[in-house]
Structure formats: C-alpha cells, structure tokens
N, C-alpha and C positions, 0 to 999 in steps of 0.2 A: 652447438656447432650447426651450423645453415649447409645443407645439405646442397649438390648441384644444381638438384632437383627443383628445389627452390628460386636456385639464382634465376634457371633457367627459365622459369614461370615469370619470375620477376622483370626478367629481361623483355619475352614475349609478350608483357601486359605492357611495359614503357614503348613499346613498338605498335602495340596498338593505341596505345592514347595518341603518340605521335599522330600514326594515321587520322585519328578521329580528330584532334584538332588540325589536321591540314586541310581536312574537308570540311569541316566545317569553317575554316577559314574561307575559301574556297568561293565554298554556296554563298558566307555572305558577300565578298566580294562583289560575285556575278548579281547576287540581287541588290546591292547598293546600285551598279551602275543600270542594271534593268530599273529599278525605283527611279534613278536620276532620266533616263532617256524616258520615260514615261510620262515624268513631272516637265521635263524639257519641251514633250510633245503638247501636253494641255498644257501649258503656261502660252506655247503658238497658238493654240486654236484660240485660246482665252483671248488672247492680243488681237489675233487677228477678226475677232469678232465682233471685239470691244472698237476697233477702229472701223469696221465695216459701221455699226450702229453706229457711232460718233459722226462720221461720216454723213450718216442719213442724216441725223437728227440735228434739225436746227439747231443757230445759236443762238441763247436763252435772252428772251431781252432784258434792257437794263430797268430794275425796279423804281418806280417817283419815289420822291424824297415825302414821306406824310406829312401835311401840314404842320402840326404840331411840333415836328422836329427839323423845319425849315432852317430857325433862326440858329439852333446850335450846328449845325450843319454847317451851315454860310460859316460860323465861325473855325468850324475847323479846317474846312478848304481857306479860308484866308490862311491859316496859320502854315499849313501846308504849301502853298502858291508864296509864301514868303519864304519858305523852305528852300524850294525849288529855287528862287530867284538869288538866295546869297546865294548857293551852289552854283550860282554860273561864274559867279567872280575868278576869274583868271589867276588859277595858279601860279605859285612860284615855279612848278618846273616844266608847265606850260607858256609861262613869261619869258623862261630862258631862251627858250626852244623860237618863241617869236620873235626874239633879241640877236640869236645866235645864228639864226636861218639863213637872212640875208649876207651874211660873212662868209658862211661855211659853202653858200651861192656863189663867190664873185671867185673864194678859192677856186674851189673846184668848176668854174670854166677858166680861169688864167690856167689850174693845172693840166686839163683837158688837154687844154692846146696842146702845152709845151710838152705832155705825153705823147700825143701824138705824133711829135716833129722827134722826137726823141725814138720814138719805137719806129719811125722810117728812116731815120736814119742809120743800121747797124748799130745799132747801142753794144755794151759791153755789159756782162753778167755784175761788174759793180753798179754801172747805171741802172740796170734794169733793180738791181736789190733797195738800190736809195730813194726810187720812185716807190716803188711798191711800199717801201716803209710808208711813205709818207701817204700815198691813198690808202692803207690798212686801221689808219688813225681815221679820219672819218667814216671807214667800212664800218667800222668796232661801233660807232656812235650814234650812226643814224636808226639801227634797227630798234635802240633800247630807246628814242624817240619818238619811235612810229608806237612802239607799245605803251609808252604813256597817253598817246592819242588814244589808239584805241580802248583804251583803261575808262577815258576821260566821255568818248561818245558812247559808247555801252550806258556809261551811267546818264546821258542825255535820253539815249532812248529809252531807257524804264521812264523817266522824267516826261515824254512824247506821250508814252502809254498810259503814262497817268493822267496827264493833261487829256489827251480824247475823252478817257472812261469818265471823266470829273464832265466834262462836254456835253458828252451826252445824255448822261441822268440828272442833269440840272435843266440840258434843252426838256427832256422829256417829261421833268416836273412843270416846270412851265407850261408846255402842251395841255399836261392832263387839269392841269388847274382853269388855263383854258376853256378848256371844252366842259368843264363840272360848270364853269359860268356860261354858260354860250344856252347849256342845257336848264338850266334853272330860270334863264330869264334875268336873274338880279345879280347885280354885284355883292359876292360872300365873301370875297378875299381882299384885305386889309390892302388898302394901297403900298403901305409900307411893305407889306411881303412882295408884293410884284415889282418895288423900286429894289428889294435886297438879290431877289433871283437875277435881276438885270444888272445890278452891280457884280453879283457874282461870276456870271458868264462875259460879261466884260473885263475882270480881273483874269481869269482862265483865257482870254481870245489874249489878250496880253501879255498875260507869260506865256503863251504857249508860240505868239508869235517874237519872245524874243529867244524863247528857248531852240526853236528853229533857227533864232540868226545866226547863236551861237554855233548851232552843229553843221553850219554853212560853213561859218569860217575856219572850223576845227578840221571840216571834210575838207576844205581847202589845202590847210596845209599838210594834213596828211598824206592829198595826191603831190605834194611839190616834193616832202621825203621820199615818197613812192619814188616818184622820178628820179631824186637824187640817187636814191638807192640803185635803181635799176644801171642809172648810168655808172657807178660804180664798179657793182659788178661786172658790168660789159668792161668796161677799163681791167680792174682787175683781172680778168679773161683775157684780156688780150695781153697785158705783161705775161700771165704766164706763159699761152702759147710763145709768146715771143721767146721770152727764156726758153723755153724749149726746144726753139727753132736754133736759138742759137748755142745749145747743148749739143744737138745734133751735127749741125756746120762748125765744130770746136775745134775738127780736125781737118777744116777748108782755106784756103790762103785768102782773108781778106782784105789781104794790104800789100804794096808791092815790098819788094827788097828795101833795107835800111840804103841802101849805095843805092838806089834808083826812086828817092823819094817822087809821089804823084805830088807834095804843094810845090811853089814855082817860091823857092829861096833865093832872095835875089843877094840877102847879105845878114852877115851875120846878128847885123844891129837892127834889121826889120824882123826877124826871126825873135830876137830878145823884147823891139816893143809888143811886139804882137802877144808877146807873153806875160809882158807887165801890165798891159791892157788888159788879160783873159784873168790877173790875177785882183786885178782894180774891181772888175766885174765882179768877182767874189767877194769883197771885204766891203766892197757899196750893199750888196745884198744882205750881208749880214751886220749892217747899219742896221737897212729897212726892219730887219726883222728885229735888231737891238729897242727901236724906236718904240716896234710894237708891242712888244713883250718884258717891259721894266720890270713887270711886279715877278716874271719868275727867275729873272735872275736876281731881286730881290730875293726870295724865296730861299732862292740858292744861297747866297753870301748869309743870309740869316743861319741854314742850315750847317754849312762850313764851320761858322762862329760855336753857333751849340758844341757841335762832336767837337771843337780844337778846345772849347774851354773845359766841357765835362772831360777832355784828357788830359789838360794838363791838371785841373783838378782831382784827379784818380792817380797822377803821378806822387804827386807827396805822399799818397795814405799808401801804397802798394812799396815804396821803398824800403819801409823797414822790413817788409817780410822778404826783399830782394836781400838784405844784409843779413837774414837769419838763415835764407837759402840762396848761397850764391847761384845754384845751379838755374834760379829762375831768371838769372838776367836778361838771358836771350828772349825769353818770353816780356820783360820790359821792355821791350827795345820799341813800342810802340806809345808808349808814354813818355818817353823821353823826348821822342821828336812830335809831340803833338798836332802842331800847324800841317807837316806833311802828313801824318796818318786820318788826320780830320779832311785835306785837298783830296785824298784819296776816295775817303769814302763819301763824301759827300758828290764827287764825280761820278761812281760809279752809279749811286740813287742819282743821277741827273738825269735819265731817261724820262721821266716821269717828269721833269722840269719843260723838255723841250722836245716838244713833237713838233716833226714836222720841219726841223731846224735845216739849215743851210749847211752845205759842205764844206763848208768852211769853219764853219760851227763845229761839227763834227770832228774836225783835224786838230781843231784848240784844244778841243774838250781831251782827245786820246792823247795830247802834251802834256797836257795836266794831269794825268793820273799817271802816265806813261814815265815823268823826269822824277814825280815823288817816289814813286813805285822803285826805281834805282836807286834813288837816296835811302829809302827805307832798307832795301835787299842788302846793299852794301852793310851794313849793322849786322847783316844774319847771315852771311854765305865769305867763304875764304877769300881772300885777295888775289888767288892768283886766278877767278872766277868774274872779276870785276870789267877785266878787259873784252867779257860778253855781252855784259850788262850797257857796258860801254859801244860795244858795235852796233849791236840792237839800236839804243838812243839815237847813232846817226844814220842807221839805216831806214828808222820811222823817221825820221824828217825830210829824210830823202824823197823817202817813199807818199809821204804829206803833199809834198813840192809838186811832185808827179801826179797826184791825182786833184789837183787846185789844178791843173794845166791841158784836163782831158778836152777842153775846146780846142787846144794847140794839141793836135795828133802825134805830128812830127817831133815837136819839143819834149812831147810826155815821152816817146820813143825812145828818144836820148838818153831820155835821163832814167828811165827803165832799163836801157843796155848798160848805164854806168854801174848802176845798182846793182844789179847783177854780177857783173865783173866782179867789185869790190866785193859782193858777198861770197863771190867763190874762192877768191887772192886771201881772206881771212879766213875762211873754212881748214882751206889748205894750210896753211901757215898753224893754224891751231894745231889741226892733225897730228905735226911735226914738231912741235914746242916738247920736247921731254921736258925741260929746265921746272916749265909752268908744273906738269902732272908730280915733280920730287919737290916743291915746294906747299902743295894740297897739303890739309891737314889728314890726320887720320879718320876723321868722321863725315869728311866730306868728298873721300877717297871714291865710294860710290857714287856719288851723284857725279862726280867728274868722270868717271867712267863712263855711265851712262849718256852725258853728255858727249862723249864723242862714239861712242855707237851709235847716234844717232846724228851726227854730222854727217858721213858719208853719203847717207842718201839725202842730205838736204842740197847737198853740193849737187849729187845728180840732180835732183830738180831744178835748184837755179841753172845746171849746166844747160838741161833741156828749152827753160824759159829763156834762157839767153838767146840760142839758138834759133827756136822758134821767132821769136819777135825779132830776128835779122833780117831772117827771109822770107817776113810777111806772115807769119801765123802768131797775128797782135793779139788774138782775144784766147789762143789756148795760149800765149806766155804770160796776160796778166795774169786767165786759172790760176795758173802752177805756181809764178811768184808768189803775188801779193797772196796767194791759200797759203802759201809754206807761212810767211813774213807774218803773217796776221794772226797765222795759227800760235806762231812764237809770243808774239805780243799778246794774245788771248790770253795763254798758259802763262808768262809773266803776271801778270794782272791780276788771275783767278789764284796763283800762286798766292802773291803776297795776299789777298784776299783771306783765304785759310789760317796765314799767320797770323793775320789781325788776330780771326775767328779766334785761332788757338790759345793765343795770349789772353782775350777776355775771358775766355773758358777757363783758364789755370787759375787766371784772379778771381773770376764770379768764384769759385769752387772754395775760396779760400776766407773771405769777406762774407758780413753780413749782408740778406738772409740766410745764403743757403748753407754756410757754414754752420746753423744754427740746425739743422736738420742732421739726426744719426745718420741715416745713411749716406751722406755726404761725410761727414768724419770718418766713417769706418771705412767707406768703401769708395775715397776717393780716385784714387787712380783709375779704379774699374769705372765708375761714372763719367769721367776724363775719356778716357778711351772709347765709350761707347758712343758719346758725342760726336767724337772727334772722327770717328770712325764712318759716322750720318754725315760730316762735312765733307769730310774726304771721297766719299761716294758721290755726293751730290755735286759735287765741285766738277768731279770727274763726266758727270754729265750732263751740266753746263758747258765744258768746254766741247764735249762730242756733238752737241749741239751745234753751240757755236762753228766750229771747223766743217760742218754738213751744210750751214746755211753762208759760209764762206763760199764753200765749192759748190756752192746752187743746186745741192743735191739734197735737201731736206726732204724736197716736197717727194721726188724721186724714192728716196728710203723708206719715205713715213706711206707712201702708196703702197711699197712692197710689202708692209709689215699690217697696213689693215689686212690687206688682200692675204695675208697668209693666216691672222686673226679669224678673218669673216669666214675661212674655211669651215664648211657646217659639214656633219656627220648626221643622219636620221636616219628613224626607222620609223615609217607610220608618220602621226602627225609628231612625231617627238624630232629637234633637229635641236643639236649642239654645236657650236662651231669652237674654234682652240682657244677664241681672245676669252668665251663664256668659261670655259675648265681653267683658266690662267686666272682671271678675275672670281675664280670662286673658292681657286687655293688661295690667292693673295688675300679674299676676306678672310678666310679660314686662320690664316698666316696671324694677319695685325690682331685678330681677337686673341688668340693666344699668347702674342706679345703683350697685349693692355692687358690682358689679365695676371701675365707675370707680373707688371710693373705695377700695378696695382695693390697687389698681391708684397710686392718689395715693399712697397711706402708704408702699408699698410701694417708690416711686421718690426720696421726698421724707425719707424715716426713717429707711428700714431697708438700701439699696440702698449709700446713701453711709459706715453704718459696718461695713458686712460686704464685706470684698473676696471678690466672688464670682466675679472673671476677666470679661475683655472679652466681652461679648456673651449671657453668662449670665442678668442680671438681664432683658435683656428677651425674653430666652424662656421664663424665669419667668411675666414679666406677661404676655406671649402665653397660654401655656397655661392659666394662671389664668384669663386672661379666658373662654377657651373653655370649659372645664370649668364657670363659675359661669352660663354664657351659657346652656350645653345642658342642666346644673340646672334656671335658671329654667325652661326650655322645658319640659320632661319637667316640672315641678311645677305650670306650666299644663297644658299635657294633662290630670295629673289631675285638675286642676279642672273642668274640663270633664267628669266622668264618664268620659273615656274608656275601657273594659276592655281591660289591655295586653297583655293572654293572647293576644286577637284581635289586638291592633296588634302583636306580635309576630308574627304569621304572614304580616303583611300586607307588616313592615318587612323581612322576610327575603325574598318574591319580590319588594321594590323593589330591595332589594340586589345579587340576581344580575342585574334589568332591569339596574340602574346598571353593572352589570361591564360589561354590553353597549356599553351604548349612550355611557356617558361614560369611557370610555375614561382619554382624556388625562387631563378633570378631576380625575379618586381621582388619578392617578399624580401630578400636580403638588401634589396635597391632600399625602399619603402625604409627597412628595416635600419638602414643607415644614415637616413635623413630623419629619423626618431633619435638616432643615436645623438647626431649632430644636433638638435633643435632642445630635444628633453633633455640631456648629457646624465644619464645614468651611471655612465660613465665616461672620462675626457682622457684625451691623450696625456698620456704619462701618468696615469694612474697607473696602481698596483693592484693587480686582477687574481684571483685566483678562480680560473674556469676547469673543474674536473679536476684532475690532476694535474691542470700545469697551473702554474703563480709566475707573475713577471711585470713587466713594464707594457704597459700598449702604447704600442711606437703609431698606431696610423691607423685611420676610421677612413676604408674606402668606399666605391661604389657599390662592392659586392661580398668584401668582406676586410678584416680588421685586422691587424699583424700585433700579435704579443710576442715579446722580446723576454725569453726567459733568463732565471739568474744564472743558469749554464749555460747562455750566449745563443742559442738554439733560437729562430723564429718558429712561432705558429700561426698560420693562418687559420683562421675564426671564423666562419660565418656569421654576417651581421645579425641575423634571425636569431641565431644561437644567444647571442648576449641579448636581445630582450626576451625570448622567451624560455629560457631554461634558467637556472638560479648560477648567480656569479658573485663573486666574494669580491667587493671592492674595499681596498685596505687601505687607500688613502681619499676615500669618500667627501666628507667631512673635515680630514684636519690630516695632517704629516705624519702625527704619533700610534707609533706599535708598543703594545704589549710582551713582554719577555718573559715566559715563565716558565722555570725551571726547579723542575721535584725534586724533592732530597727525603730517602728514606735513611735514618738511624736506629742503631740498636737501644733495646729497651733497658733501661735504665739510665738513659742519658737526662739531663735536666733539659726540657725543653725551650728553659728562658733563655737558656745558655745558646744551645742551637740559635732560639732568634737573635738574640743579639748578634750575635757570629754575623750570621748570613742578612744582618742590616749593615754591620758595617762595611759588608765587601761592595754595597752601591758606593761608599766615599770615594773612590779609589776612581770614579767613571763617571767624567764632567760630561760626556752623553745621558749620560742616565738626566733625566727629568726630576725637578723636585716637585712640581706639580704635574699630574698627580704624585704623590709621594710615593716611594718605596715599601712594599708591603712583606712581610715575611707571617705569612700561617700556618698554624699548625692543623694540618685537615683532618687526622683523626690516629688510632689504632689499626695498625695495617695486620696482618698475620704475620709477619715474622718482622715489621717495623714499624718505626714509629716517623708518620707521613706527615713531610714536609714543605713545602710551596713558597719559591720566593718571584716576587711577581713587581717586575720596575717597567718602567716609562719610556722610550727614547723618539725622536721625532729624526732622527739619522736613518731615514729608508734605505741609503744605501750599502753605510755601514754595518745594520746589525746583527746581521748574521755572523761577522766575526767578532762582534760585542758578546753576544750569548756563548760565544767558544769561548773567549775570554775568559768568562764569570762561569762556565760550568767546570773552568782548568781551576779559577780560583778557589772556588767554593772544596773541589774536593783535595787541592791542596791544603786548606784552611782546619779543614774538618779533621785531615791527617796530624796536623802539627800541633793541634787540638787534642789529641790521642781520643775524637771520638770515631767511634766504630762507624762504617756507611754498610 
C-alpha cells in the first residue's frame, strides 16, 4: 500500500522537475537569441569591413594569356564567340512578339480613340464593361512579353560581360608580348601567334559588336511594350474612374423624359432608317472581324464537331444501362440531343475563341447557347414551366435588339420601355395562373414555388426600371433591368451547365475506367454526391460573380473584402491580418482532406490488390496521414510569413524544454512509430498484455486501444507494448491451441480414455487436422490418472465457445462411458 506520504513526495518532486525544465527552457531560449543577436552583430561588422576593404582595394588586373597556351586558348574563345553568336538567333517567342507588335499597335490606337470618344460621351456601365473586356485582353499580354525581353537581355548582358573580359586579356596578352619584344631587341614571337591574337580580337570586336546590336534592338522593343503598357494602364484607369463616376451619378437624371425626347424625330421612318443603318454598322464590323479571324471560328466548328460526335457516340453505349435503370433517363437526356448539347458547350468555351469580338458577336454567340439551352431544359423541367423558358427566349432577343441599337439612344429607349412592360404583364399573369401551379408535377412542386417567390421582386425591379428610364433615369434603368434579365439568363446557362456536368458524372461513374475501381462500386452514390456537390458550389459562384460584374460592383466588393482581409492584428514586430488566419485554416483544411482521400484510395483500390501483409497497409495510411497532416501545417506557416531560420531556433529550445518536461509523451510518440514501422504487433492482432487478452482495434499517437472479449476497451500506452512482455496470439499465423485436462479414476484403461477423447475432435470441422489432434496421458496424479487433450483451430473468434463445447462433450462422453472423472 503507497502511503500519502508518498504520493505527496511524489507529487512535490513532479512539481519540481516541471519547474527545472521550464527554466531551463527558459535560459535556453534567452541564450539562443543572445547567440543569434550576437552572430547577427559580427556577421555586420564582418560585412561591413569586408566592403570597406573591398572598397579600398583595387581591382585585380586581368592575367596574359602564357605563350604556350596561346593556341588552345584562341581555340576556345572561338568555340565560345560561336556560342554566343547562335545565341542571338531570334527566337520563336521573340519572333512572335516582333510579328505581333505592330497589330497589337495599330489596335490599340484605333481603340484609344474610340475609348476616348466613348468615356466623353456618358457611356453606360454595359459600355464601359464591353471596352474594358476588350483592353483587359491585351493588359493580360503585354506584361508576360516584356518579361520574355527581359529574360532574353539579361542573358545578352552576361554575354556583354564576357565579351569585355575575353577583350581585355587577349588586348593585354598582346601588350605584354609586345613590350617582351620591344625589350629584347629581336623578334621571339612566331608571326603566326601575333596573326592568331589579332584574329582573335577581331572575332570578339565582332561579336561583341553584333551582340550590342541585338540588345539595341531587344531595348527597342521593350521601350515600345513599356509604352504600350503604360498607355494601357492609364486607359484602364480611366474606365474605371469613369465607372465609378457613373456609379456615383446612377441616381442623377441624364436623359430627358421618354414624352419630351432631346433627338429631333421628324418621322417614324427616319427613326427606323437611322436604326437599320446603326444596325448595318454592326454586322459590317463583324464581317471585318469574320475576315480576320477564319482560323478561330474554324477552331470553334472543329470544336462543336468533336463534343457532338463524342455524344452521339457515348449515346449507344450509355443506353443499355438507361434500360436496366430507367431511373437514369433524365440524366440521358443529354446524349440524346447531341448536336444541341455539343452548340452548348462548345459556346460556352468560346470565350477563349474570341477576344476582343464585336457586340454583335456577342448577341449571336448568347442565341446560341441561349435557344439550345431551352431545347435542352424542356427534356428536364415540367410543361407547365416551359412558358418561362419561352418568355426568357423573347425577352433575350428583345433585349439583343436593344443593345445592337445603343447608338440610336432614343430607339434603344423604346424598346427598353417595351421590354419592360411585357416583362411585368407576364410576371403578373404567372403570379395568378393557379391552372399552371395544379398541373406541376410533384417533384418539381418546389422549384415552382420557388420560382414565384421570386417573381414578385423581379416585377418590382422591372417596375422601378420601367419607371426610371420614362423620366430620364436611362442609366439606373438599364442597372436594374438588363442586371435582373441577365442575372436570369446567367443562371439558365450555369443551370443547364451543371446538368450536363451531372449527367457525365452519373455515366463516367458507371463505364469504364472508373467503374473498374472498388471504391467507385461500393461507394457510388457517396462519390456522385461529393462531386456533384463541388459543382454545385462552384456553379454557385460563378454566377455570384457573374451578377457582381453585371451590376458593376465586383471591383466595389472585391475592394471591401481585401480591405477587410488586410486587417492586421500585431504585437511587436509580429502582425497578422484575417486573409493570413483564413488562408492558414484553409491550408490546414485541404491537407486534411487529401489526406482522407488518400487515405480512401488507398484502402478501397490499392490496399486490396497488393498483398502487403497484415497490418502493413494501415501503417502506411498512419504515416501517410501524418506526413501530409505536418505538410499541410508547415505550408501554412509559410503562409503566414513566418521566417523559419527564426522558427528554427525557436523549435530546437522547444525541443530540449519537450525532452524535459514530456517525458512519457515523445517516449509513447517514438514508441508508436516503432510500433507502426517494426509491427511487433498489427492491428487486429490478439494481444494478451497483463491481465487483459483481446483484439487491438488502433496504434495511436500516444497510445493503442485493445478491444477485450468482454467488449471493454483498454487504452495502452504505446511504451508499454515495446517494452514490457506482451503475448501476441496471432503473431505468425491465425491458429490457437485448445487444451483441455481430464483427470480419471485409477483403474480406468488408458487407451480407452484416449481413444474416447480423440474421437470427440470428429464431431468439430473447426478443429484443425494439421496440426493433428493430440490426446496424452501426462502422468499419475494423487488421486488421478492425468489427462490432456490438446487440438488446433484457426477460428479466433469462435473459440472460446469451441472449448465450452468440447469440455460439455468430453464429460458427457466420459459419463456415458461409465468412466469415473
């Protein structure tokens, strides 16, 4: 029995170790960073001494070439000066850049201007969004070409610097060769070596003066980028102020009354040419640009062809599994109409076809995706939902009409008040349709709901944009319309976009490869859904994008949200701001995910067809996990700024505190990556430690869970199972020993007994025939005669009620025997 007395002493000495290792954590601390400010101070004086000398001390001149090694000399400066000289040869992405300069020149002053006349004129926040696209396309381009310049004269000047230094110790060999003759009196040097040093130095004045011409004409064009750039940016500057200006004035009347138009209408048919004329203007321009640009609407119809033929081709083979699951038809429905779902997607990648296109261009392109987008939806949404799909379609052509016509102020006016109108006489009209909402199916009950909680305030908007643009407040009624109008058509778009998504998703999951992978068989739906659930998120902010850069309020958002980001918090020289704590959970975050998912493949793919031995694979996925867990961590820190030079000095005195003061903790840590690496013993072994025997469920950081056969967990200290003695019972192989004593009275025949108690193994297709079943007679007891029957089974789970079995049978057997026990 451990006395108080004891505890108490015990307690009082764990209170002073603590203390001793805090102080001496402590001191060393304080003397790492007194060592560092120390070495930091002499590493200054050292520098600063070292440049003061430097400073003094001339520079070192360049050594002659020795005679004797003239000739190989000369041979390697040629080899070298031929180096240099293919190296000037005019790259491919320096050729482009001198090919593509002059174009991207003659653009950008035609755009210039028409910027200009454009930002004095009142533009409208659609004008101002459709220039800015279109200078953001060479913004993007010119920078990554000024950096191949600079890439390209960096390596001219090492090439400059070699050329001097080769200059000068060739001039300087010559001199001294020189003056060795001058001083002698006679000629000693081979005329041929004074013809090779002068060929030499004239192949070096050579390249070196053409290696100059090039960095002329490279510095050349790098000041014409410069300049392009700079004019860029000033342009870019000025759109935005202007958007801003006209963010500001959004709620200022810059137009008169629709009843008191400023143009001078003299009749309705000069009103209509002037408009066929403004709409001539547009489709001539989007010739010029058809003219210029063949090979990317080639590109494009190439592109179309692919996706429509790989769909219709994926329709045959995805059919039969439509007929074994009818349920997946809906998700066919995009192979079915192949030609539309191919216009679709191949529209939506046209971004990337056509920078810089014409607005007119732009109105085509959003028909094209806009009329298949409705043919598709119709396949997937109820009928009595169709008549939205259908107002939508005339209200984007409307709305197309209208912004082809923004030279005719007055005309786009019109047909903006039409627009309007009509979209509020169908809003309303919807609202009031009961007939429509009892003909919904039952699955698409909600989404019809939805859709009109969400009409009433669409109505208010167009009401407001109606209104405004009556009585002269043109540029907050296109805001509010064409934001509402655009936002619909976005979310159509991004909509059926998802369903594509969902549909390839249902079929990739079911078709070869990935159907060839376990955890896609077993754990389809859950993989389906986690997918599906990343598009659906993503989907979701694309279009909150999109609708921000509608209402010209990105830039506006995306400013609120650094500035609340850049928020720093410090003390001393230490300063965090919230975007650093957000960005160092989010690392923290994705490494824990790749490590699950890691962790899945790796148990669900890879685990079941590589026999890697019992207990192997999951100290694999242990160590994997920690290895990608301490990654993440360390790749947050560096997100955080942290300088690891310092946090090196810092982690080494935690580490000798830690020797102190945690003791146990590193030893059972240590103690569990022995476990995992040597495997003395693996999960799901049968352990007997002390008094308990059971299954070990788990090899943690600090300590191990056995699962008794009474159900009971024990935690283990990992220290414990290497170094104290532990019984592992399924070590080596599955099979336990059963043995079970039988004492008889004296006089019994013994052969008899064994016979008996070999045949009660027949009886128990557990029982093992190798090893075979054993029955001995161990000896003369004092009042019996000692018996032993000793069988085989490889059923760990079962045998405990195996041996109840066989010890109910045995002395049944021995009863019915009439031998005495």
């Amino acid at each position: 029995m451990v006395s108080m007395r004891e505890i108490d002493r015990y307690q009082a000495s764990g209170k002073w170790r603590t203390l001793l290792a805090l102080a001496a954590y402590l001191f060393i601390v304080s003397s790492m960073f007194v060592a560092e400010a120390a070495a930091q101070a002499n590493s200054n004086s050292e520098s600063n001494a070292n440049s003061n000398s430097t400073s003094a001390s001339p520079t070192p001149e360049p050594t002659p070439i020795p005679l004797s090694a003239i000739v190989t000399e000369a041979n390697v400066v040629t080899s070298r000066l031929g180096q240099i000289r293919d190296d000037l040869v005019v790259r491919q992405d320096v050729a482009e850049i001198e090919k593509e300069l002059p174009v991207v020149l003659g653009r950008i002053n035609e755009r210039e201007a028409r910027t200009e006349k454009l930002l004095a004129s009142n533009p409208t926040l659609d004008d101002l969004r459709s220039v800015e696209r279109e200078w953001q396309t060479d913004a993007a381009r010119l920078p990554g070409w000024n950096q191949n310049l600079q890439s390209r004269l960096s390596t001219i000047e090492t090439h400059l610097a070699d050329l001097a230094r080769l200059r000068e110790q060739w001039s300087l060999t010559r001199e001294k060769l020189n003056a060795g003759t001058a001083e002698n009196g006679v000629a000693q040097i081979p005329p041929e070596i004074r013809e090779r040093i002068s060929a030499v130095l004239g192949e070096i004045s050579k390249t070196q003066n053409q290696v100059e011409a090039r960095r002329t004409a490279l510095l050349a064009l790098q000041t014409r980028i410069s300049e392009l750039e700079t004019r860029t940016r000033v342009v870019l500057e000025n759109i935005k102020e202007s958007r801003e200006q006209t963010l500001t004035d959004l709620f200022a009347r810059d137009d008169s009354p629709i009843w008191a138009p400023k143009e001078d209408v003299t009749s309705f048919a000069a009103l209509a040419r002037r408009s066929w004329e403004a709409l001539a203007v547009q489709f001539s321009a989007l010739g010029v640009y058809a003219a210029g640009h063949k090979e990317r609407f080639a590109i494009h119809g190439l592109v179309f062809l692919l996706i429509s033929g790989a769909l219709f081709w994926a329709r045959g083979r995805i059919r039969p599994y439509v007929k074994k699951e009818p349920k997946l038809e809906p998700a066919a429905q995009i192979f079915e109409l192949p030609i539309v779902t191919g216009l679709i997607v191949s529209v939506i990648l046209s971004g990337r076809f056509y920078p810089e296109s014409p607005r007119v261009l732009s109105a085509l392109l959003w028909a094209a995706v806009l009329v298949p987008v409705v043919i598709l939806l119709r396949r997937l949404v109820d009928k009595p939902l169709f008549i939205i799909l259908n107002a939508l379609v005339v209200l984007f052509f409307v709305d197309r009409l209208r912004e082809l016509l923004t030279a005719q102020p007055l005309t786009a006016r019109v047909i903006f008040l039409t627009e309007m109108l009509g979209a509020i006489m169908f809003l309303l009209w919807f609202l009031k349709a009961e007939r429509l909402e009892r003909k919904v199916e039952a699955r698409h009950h909600s989404v019809f709901r939805s859709i009109r909680k969400v009409i009433p305030f669409a109505a208010a908007f167009f009401a407001v944009a109606f209104i405004a643009n009556a009585i002269g407040f043109v540029s907050l009624s296109y805001v509010l319309g064409n934001g509402v109008l655009s936002s619909a058509y976005l979310a159509l778009v991004i909509y059926t976009a998802v369903q594509i998504v969902r549909s390839l998703v249902v079929f990739a999951l079911r078709v070869t490869p990935l159907v060839n992978l376990q955890a896609v068989r077993n754990y389809r739906s859950i993989v389906r859904d986690k997918i599906l659930r990343f598009v659906n998120w993503l989907a979701v902010i694309i279009w909150i994008l999109g609708v921000l850069n509608l209402f010209s309020l990105r830039d506006t958002v995306f400013g609120f949200i650094r500035s609340v980001l850049s928020y720093a918090v410090g003390y001393g020289s230490i300063s965090i701001t919230l975007g650093d704590v957000l960005l160092f959970a989010a690392t923290v975050w994705v490494a824990i995910l790749i490590s699950r998912f890691l962790r899945f493949i790796l148990e669900e793919d890879f685990y079941p067809r590589v026999d890697l031995g019992t207990g192997v694979s999951y100290a694999v996925s242990t160590v994997l996990h920690y290895v990608v867990l301490v990654g993440g961590f360390m790749l947050a820190i560096a997100a955080l700024g942290v300088d690891f030079s310092r946090f090196a000095i810092i982690a080494g005195a935690v580490g000798i505190g830690v020797g102190f003061g945690l003791q146990n903790i590193i030893n059972n840590f240590v103690s569990g990556l022995i476990l995992l690496f040597e495997r003395p013993v693996k999960v799901n072994d049968t352990v007997q430690i002390g008094e308990h025997i059971g299954s070990l469920k788990q090899i943690g950081l600090r300590a191990s869970v056995v699962r008794k056969v009474d159900g009971s967990d024990v935690i283990v200290p990992n220290s414990q199972l290497i170094s104290e003695e532990v019984i592992n019972w399924t070590m080596s192989d599955d099979k336990r020993r059963i043995d079970i004593p039988v004492g008889v009275a004296y006089g019994t025949d013994p052969r008899k007994v064994i016979e008996l108690l070999l045949g009660l193994t027949e009886r128990y297709p557990a029982i093992l025939k190798e090893p075979a079943p054993r029955a001995l007679f161990l000896g003369l007891g004092e009042s019996s005669l000692d018996f032993e029957l000793r069988v085989w089974t490889d059923d760990t789970d079962g045998w405990i009620a195996m041996r109840s079995d066989l010890v109910t049978d045995v002395y049944t057997s021995l009863n019915e025997a009439g031998i005495e026990i």
